[in-house]
py3Dmol code that shows the C-alpha trace and the ligand (Angstrom):
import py3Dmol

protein = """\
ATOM      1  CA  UNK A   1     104.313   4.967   9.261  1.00  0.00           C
ATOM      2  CA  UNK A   2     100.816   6.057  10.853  1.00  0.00           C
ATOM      3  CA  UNK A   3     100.356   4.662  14.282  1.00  0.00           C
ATOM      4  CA  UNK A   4      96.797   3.212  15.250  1.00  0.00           C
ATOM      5  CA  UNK A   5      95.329   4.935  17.699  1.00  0.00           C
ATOM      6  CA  UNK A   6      92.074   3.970  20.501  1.00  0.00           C
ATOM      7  CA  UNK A   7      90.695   6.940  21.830  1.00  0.00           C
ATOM      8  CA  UNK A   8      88.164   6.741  25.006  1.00  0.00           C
ATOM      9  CA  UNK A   9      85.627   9.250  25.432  1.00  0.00           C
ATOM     10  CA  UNK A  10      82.550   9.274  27.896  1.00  0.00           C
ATOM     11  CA  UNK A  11      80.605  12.172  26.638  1.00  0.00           C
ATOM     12  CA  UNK A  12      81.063  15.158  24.279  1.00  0.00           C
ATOM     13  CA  UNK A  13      83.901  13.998  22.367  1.00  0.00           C
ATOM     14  CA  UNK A  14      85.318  17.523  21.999  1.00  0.00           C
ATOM     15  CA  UNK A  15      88.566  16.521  22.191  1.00  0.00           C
ATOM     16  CA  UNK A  16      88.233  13.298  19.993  1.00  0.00           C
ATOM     17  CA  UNK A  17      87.387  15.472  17.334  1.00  0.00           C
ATOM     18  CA  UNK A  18      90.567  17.674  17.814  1.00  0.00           C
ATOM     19  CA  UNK A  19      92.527  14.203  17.120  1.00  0.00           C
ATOM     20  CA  UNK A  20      90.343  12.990  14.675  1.00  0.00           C
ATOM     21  CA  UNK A  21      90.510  16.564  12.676  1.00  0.00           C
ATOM     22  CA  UNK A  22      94.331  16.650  12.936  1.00  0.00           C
ATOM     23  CA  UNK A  23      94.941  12.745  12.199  1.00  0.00           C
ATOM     24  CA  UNK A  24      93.615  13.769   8.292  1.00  0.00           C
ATOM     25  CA  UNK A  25      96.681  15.662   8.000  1.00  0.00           C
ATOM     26  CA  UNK A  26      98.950  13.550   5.347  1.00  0.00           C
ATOM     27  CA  UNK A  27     101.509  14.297   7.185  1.00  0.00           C
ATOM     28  CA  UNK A  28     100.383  13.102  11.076  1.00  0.00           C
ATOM     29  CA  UNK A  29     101.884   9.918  12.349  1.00  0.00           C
ATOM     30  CA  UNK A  30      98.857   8.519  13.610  1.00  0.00           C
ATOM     31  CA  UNK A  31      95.442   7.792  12.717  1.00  0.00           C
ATOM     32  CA  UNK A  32      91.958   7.199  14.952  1.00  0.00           C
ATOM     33  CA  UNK A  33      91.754   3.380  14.589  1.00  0.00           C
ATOM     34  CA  UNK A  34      88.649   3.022  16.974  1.00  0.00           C
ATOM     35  CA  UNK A  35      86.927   5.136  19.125  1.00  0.00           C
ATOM     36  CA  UNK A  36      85.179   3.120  22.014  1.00  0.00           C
ATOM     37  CA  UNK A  37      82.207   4.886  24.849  1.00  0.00           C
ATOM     38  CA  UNK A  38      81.510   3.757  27.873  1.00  0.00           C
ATOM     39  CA  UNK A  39      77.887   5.479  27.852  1.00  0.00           C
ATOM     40  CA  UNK A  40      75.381   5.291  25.502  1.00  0.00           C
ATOM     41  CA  UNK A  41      74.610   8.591  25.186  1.00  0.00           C
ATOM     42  CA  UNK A  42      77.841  10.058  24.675  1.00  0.00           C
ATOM     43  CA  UNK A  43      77.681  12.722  21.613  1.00  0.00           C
ATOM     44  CA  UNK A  44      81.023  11.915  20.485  1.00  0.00           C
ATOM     45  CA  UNK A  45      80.402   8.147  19.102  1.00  0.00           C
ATOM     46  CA  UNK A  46      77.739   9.732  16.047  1.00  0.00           C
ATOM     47  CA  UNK A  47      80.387  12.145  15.318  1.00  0.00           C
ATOM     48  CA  UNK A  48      83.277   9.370  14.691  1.00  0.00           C
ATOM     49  CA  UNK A  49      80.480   7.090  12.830  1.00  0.00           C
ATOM     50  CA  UNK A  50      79.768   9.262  10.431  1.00  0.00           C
ATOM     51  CA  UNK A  51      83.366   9.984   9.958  1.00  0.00           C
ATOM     52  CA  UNK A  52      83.496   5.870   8.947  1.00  0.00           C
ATOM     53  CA  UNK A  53      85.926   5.574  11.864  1.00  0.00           C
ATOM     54  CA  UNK A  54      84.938   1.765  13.994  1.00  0.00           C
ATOM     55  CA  UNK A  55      83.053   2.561  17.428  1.00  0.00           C
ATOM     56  CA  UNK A  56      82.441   0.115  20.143  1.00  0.00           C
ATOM     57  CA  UNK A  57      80.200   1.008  23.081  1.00  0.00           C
ATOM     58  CA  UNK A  58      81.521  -1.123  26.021  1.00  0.00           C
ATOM     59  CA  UNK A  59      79.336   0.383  29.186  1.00  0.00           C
ATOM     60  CA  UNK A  60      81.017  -0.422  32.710  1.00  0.00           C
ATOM     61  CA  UNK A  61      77.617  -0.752  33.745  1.00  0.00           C
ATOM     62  CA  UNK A  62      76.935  -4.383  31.970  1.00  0.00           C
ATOM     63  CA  UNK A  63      79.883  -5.476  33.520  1.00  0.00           C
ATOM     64  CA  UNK A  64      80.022  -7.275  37.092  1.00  0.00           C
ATOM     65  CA  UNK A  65      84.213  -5.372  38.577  1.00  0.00           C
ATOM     66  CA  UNK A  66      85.909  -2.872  37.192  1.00  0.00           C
ATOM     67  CA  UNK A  67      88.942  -5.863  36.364  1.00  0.00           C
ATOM     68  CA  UNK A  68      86.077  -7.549  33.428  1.00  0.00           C
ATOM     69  CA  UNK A  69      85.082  -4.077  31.912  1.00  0.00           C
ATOM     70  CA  UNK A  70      88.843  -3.162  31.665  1.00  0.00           C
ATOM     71  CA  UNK A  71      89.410  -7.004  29.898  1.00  0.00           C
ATOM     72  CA  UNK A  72      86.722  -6.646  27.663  1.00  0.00           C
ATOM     73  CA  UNK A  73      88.235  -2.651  26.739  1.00  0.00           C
ATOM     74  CA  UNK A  74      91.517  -4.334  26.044  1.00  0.00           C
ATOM     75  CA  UNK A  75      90.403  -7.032  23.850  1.00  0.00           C
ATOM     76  CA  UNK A  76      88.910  -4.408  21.830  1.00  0.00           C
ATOM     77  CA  UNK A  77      91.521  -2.184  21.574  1.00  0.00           C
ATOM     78  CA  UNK A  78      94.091  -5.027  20.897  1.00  0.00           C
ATOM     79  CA  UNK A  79      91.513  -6.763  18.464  1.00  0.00           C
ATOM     80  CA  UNK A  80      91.846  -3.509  16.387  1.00  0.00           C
ATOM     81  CA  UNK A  81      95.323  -3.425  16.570  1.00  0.00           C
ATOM     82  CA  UNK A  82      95.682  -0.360  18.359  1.00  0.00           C
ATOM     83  CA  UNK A  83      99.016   1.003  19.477  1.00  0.00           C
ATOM     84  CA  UNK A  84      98.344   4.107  21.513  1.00  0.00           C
ATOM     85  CA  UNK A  85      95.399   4.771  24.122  1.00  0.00           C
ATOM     86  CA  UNK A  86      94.328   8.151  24.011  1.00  0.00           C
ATOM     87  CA  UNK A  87      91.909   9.338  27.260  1.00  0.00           C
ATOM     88  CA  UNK A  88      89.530  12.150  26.009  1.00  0.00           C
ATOM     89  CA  UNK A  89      87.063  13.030  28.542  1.00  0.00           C
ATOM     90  CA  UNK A  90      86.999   8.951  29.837  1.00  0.00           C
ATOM     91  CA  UNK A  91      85.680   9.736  32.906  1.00  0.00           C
ATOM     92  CA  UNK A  92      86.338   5.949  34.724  1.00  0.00           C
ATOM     93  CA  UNK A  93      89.477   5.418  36.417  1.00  0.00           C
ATOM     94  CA  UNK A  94      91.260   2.308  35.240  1.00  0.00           C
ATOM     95  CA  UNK A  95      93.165  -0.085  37.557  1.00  0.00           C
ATOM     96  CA  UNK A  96      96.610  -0.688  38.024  1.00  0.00           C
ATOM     97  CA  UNK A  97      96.101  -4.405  35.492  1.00  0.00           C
ATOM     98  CA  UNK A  98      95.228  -2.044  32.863  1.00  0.00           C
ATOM     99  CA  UNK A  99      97.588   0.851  33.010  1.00  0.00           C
ATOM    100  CA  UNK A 100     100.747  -1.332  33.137  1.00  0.00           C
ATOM    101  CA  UNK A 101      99.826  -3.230  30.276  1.00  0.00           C
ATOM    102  CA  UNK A 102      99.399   0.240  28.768  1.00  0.00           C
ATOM    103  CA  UNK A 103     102.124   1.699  30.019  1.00  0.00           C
ATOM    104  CA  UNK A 104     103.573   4.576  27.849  1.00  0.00           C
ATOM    105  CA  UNK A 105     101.153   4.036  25.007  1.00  0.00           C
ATOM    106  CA  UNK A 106      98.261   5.312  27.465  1.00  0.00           C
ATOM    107  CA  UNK A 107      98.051   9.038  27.569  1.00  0.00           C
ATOM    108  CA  UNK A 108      95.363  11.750  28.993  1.00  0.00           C
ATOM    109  CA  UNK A 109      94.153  14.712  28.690  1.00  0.00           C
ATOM    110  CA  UNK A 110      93.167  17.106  31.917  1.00  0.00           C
ATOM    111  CA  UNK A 111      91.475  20.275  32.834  1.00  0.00           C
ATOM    112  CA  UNK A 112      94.315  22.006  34.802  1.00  0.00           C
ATOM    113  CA  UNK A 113      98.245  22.617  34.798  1.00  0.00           C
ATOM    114  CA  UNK A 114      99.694  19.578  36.773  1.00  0.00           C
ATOM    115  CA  UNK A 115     100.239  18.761  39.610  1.00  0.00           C
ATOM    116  CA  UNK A 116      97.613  21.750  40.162  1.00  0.00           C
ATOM    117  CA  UNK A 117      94.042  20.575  40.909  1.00  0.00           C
ATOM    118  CA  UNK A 118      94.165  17.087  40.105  1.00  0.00           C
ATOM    119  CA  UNK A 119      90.409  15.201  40.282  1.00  0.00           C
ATOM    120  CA  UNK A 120      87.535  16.792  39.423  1.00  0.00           C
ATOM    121  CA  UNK A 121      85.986  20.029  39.088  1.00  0.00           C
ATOM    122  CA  UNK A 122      89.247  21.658  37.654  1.00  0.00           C
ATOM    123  CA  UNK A 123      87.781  25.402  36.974  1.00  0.00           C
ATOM    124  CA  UNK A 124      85.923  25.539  39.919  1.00  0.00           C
ATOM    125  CA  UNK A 125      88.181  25.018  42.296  1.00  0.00           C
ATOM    126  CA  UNK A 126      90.868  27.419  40.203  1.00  0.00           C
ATOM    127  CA  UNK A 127      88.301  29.968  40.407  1.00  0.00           C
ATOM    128  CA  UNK A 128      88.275  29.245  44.011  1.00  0.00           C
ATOM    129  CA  UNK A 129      91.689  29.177  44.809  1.00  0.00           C
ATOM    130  CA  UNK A 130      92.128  32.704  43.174  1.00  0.00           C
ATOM    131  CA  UNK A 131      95.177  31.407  41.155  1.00  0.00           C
ATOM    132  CA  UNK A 132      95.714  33.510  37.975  1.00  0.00           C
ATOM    133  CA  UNK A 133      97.371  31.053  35.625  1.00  0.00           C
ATOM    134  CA  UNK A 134      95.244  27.719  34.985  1.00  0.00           C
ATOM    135  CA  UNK A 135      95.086  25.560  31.861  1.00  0.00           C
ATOM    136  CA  UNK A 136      95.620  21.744  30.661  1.00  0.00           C
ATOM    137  CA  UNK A 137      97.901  18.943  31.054  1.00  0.00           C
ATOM    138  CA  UNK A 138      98.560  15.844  28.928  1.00  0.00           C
ATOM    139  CA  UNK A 139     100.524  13.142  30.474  1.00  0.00           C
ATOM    140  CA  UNK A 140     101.287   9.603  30.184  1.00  0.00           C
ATOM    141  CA  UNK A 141      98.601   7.640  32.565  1.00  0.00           C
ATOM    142  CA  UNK A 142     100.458   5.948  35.998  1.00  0.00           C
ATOM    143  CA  UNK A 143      99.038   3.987  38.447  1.00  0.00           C
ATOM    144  CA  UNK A 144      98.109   7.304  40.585  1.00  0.00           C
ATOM    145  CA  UNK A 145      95.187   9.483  39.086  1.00  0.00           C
ATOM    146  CA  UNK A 146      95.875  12.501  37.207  1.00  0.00           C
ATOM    147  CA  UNK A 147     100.178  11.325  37.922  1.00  0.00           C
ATOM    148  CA  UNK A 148     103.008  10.187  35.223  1.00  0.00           C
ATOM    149  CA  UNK A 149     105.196  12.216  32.802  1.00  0.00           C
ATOM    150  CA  UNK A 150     104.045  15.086  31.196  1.00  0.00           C
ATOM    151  CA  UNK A 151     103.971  15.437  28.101  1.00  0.00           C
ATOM    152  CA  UNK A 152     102.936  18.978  27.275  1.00  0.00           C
ATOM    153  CA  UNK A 153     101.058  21.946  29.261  1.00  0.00           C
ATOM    154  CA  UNK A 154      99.381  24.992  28.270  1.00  0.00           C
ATOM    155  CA  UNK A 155      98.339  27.779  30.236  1.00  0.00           C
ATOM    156  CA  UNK A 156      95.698  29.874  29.949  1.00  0.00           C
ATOM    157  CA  UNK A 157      95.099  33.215  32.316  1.00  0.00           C
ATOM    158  CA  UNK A 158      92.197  33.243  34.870  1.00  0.00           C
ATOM    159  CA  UNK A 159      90.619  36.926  34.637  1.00  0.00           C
ATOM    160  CA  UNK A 160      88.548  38.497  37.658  1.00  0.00           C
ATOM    161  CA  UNK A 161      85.448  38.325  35.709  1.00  0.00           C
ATOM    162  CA  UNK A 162      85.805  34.683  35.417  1.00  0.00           C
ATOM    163  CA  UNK A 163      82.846  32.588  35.436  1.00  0.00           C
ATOM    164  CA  UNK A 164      83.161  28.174  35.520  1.00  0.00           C
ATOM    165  CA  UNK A 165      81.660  28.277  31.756  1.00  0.00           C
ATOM    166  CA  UNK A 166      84.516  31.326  30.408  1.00  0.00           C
ATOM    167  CA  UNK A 167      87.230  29.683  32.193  1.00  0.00           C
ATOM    168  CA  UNK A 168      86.476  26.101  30.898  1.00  0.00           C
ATOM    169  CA  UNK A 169      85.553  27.500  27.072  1.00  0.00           C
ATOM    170  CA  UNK A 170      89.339  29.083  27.325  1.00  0.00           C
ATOM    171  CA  UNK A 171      90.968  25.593  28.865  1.00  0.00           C
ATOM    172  CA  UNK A 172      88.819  23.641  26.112  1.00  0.00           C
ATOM    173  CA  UNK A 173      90.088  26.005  23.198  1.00  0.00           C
ATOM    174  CA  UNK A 174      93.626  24.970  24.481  1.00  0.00           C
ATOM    175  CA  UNK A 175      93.101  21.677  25.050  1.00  0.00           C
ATOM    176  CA  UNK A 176      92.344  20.923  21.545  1.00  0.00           C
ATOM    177  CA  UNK A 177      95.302  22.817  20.295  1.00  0.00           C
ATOM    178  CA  UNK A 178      97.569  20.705  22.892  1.00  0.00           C
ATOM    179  CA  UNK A 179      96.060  17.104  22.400  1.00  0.00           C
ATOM    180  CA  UNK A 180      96.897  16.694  18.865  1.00  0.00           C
ATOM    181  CA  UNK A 181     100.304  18.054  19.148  1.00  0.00           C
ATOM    182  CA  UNK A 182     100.887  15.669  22.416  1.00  0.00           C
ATOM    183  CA  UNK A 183      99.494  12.953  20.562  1.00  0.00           C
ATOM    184  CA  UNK A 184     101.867  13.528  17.922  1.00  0.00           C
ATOM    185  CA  UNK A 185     105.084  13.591  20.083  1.00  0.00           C
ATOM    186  CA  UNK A 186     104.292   9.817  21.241  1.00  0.00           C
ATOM    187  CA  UNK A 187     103.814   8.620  17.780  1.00  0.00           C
ATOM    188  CA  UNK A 188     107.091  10.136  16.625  1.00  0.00           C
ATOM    189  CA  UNK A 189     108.182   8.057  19.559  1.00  0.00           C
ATOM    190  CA  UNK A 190     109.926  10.873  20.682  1.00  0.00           C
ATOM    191  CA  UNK A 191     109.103   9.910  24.616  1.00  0.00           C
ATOM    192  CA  UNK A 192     111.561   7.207  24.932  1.00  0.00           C
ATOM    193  CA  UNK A 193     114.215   8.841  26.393  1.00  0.00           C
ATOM    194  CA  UNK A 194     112.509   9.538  29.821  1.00  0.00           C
ATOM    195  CA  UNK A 195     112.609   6.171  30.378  1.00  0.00           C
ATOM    196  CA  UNK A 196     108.694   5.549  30.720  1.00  0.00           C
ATOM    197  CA  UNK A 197     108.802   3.144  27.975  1.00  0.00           C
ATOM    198  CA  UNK A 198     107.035   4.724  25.511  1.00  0.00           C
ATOM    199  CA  UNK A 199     106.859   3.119  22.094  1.00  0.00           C
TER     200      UNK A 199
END
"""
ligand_1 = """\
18
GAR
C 87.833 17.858 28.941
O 87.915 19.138 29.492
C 88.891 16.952 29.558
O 90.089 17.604 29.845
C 88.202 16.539 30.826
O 86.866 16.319 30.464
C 86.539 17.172 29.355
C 85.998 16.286 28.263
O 85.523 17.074 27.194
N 88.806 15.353 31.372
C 88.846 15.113 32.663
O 88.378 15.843 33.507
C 89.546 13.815 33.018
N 89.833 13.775 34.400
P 85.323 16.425 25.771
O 84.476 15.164 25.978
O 84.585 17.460 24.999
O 86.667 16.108 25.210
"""
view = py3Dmol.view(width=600, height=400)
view.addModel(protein, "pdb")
view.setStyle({"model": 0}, {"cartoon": {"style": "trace"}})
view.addModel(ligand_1, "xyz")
view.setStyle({"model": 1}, {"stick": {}})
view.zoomTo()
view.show()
């Protein structure tokens, strides 16, 4: 059985591609049902058109709260049947309606090893911090940004020469190794047992 999958991007798409490329395995449990953008000039939605995968650009902006842009995502995603909610570079944070209807189908993707620099500006603040391990997360969404079980990690060292750009090329590499792999864990369904639901 291939699960249907949503996947929510805001810009480059980098790591919808990594799901995309590894969903045309035979094999993979899961397949990109609909990718949906919340900006209009996010790189990623050409690249899943011209794969024939269904895009839907729902922009917060048109929207009035944050509780009516999160409705109109959800009819969307439930319209095309979708089972799981990957986050790839979605870069709004979703209320608390929203994630517990989701809950454990609704994973993420983030720029540092959890619960190490949650938030924004991930490398830079590594960099900062002079930490020598750094690296990705993905994890099931919770109520709390950049919180819930983890489903898989990867480090990646932090050398002294170290700039924002080599240190986020390295994470992004890894990131697109870990996604797919993450992604394919939850289809299996093999997240029950920690008790998060899961599918
Ligand atoms: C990725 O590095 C992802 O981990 C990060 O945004 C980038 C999106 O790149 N996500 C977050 O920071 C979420 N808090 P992509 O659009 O090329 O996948």
């Amino acid at each position: 059985m291939s699960v249907p999958v949503g996947v929510l991007i805001s810009g480059r798409g980098s790591n919808m591609q990594a799901l995309v490329k590894a969903c045309a395995a035979p094999d993979f449990p899961a397949h990109i049902a609909l990718v949906i953008a919340n900006c209009a000039d996010s790189e990623g939605l050409k690249f899943a058109h011209e794969r024939g995968i269904k895009i839907k650009l729902i922009e917060h902006t048109d929207f009035e709260t944050r509780e009516a842009f999160e409705a109109a995502l959800h009819t969307t995603l439930s319209e095309a049947g979708v089972d799981i909610v990957c986050l790839a570079g979605f870069m709004r944070l979703l209320g608390a309606g929203f994630v517990r209807v989701w809950k454990g189908k609704l994973i993420n993707i983030h720029p540092s090893l959890l619960p190490a620099f949650r938030g924004l500006n991930t490398h830079r603040r590594a960099l900062e911090s002079g930490v020598k391990q750094h690296g990705c997360t993905v994890h099931f969404v919770s109520v709390k940004m950049d919180e819930g079980p983890i489903i898989g990690q990867t480090e990646v060292p932090v050398y002294e020469t170290d700039t924002v750009d080599t240190l986020s090329s390295r994470v992004l590499a890894a990131e697109h190794q870990l996604y797919p792999k993450c992604l394919q864990l939850v289809a299996q369904g093999d997240f029950r047992s920690l008790g998060f639901e899961g599918r």
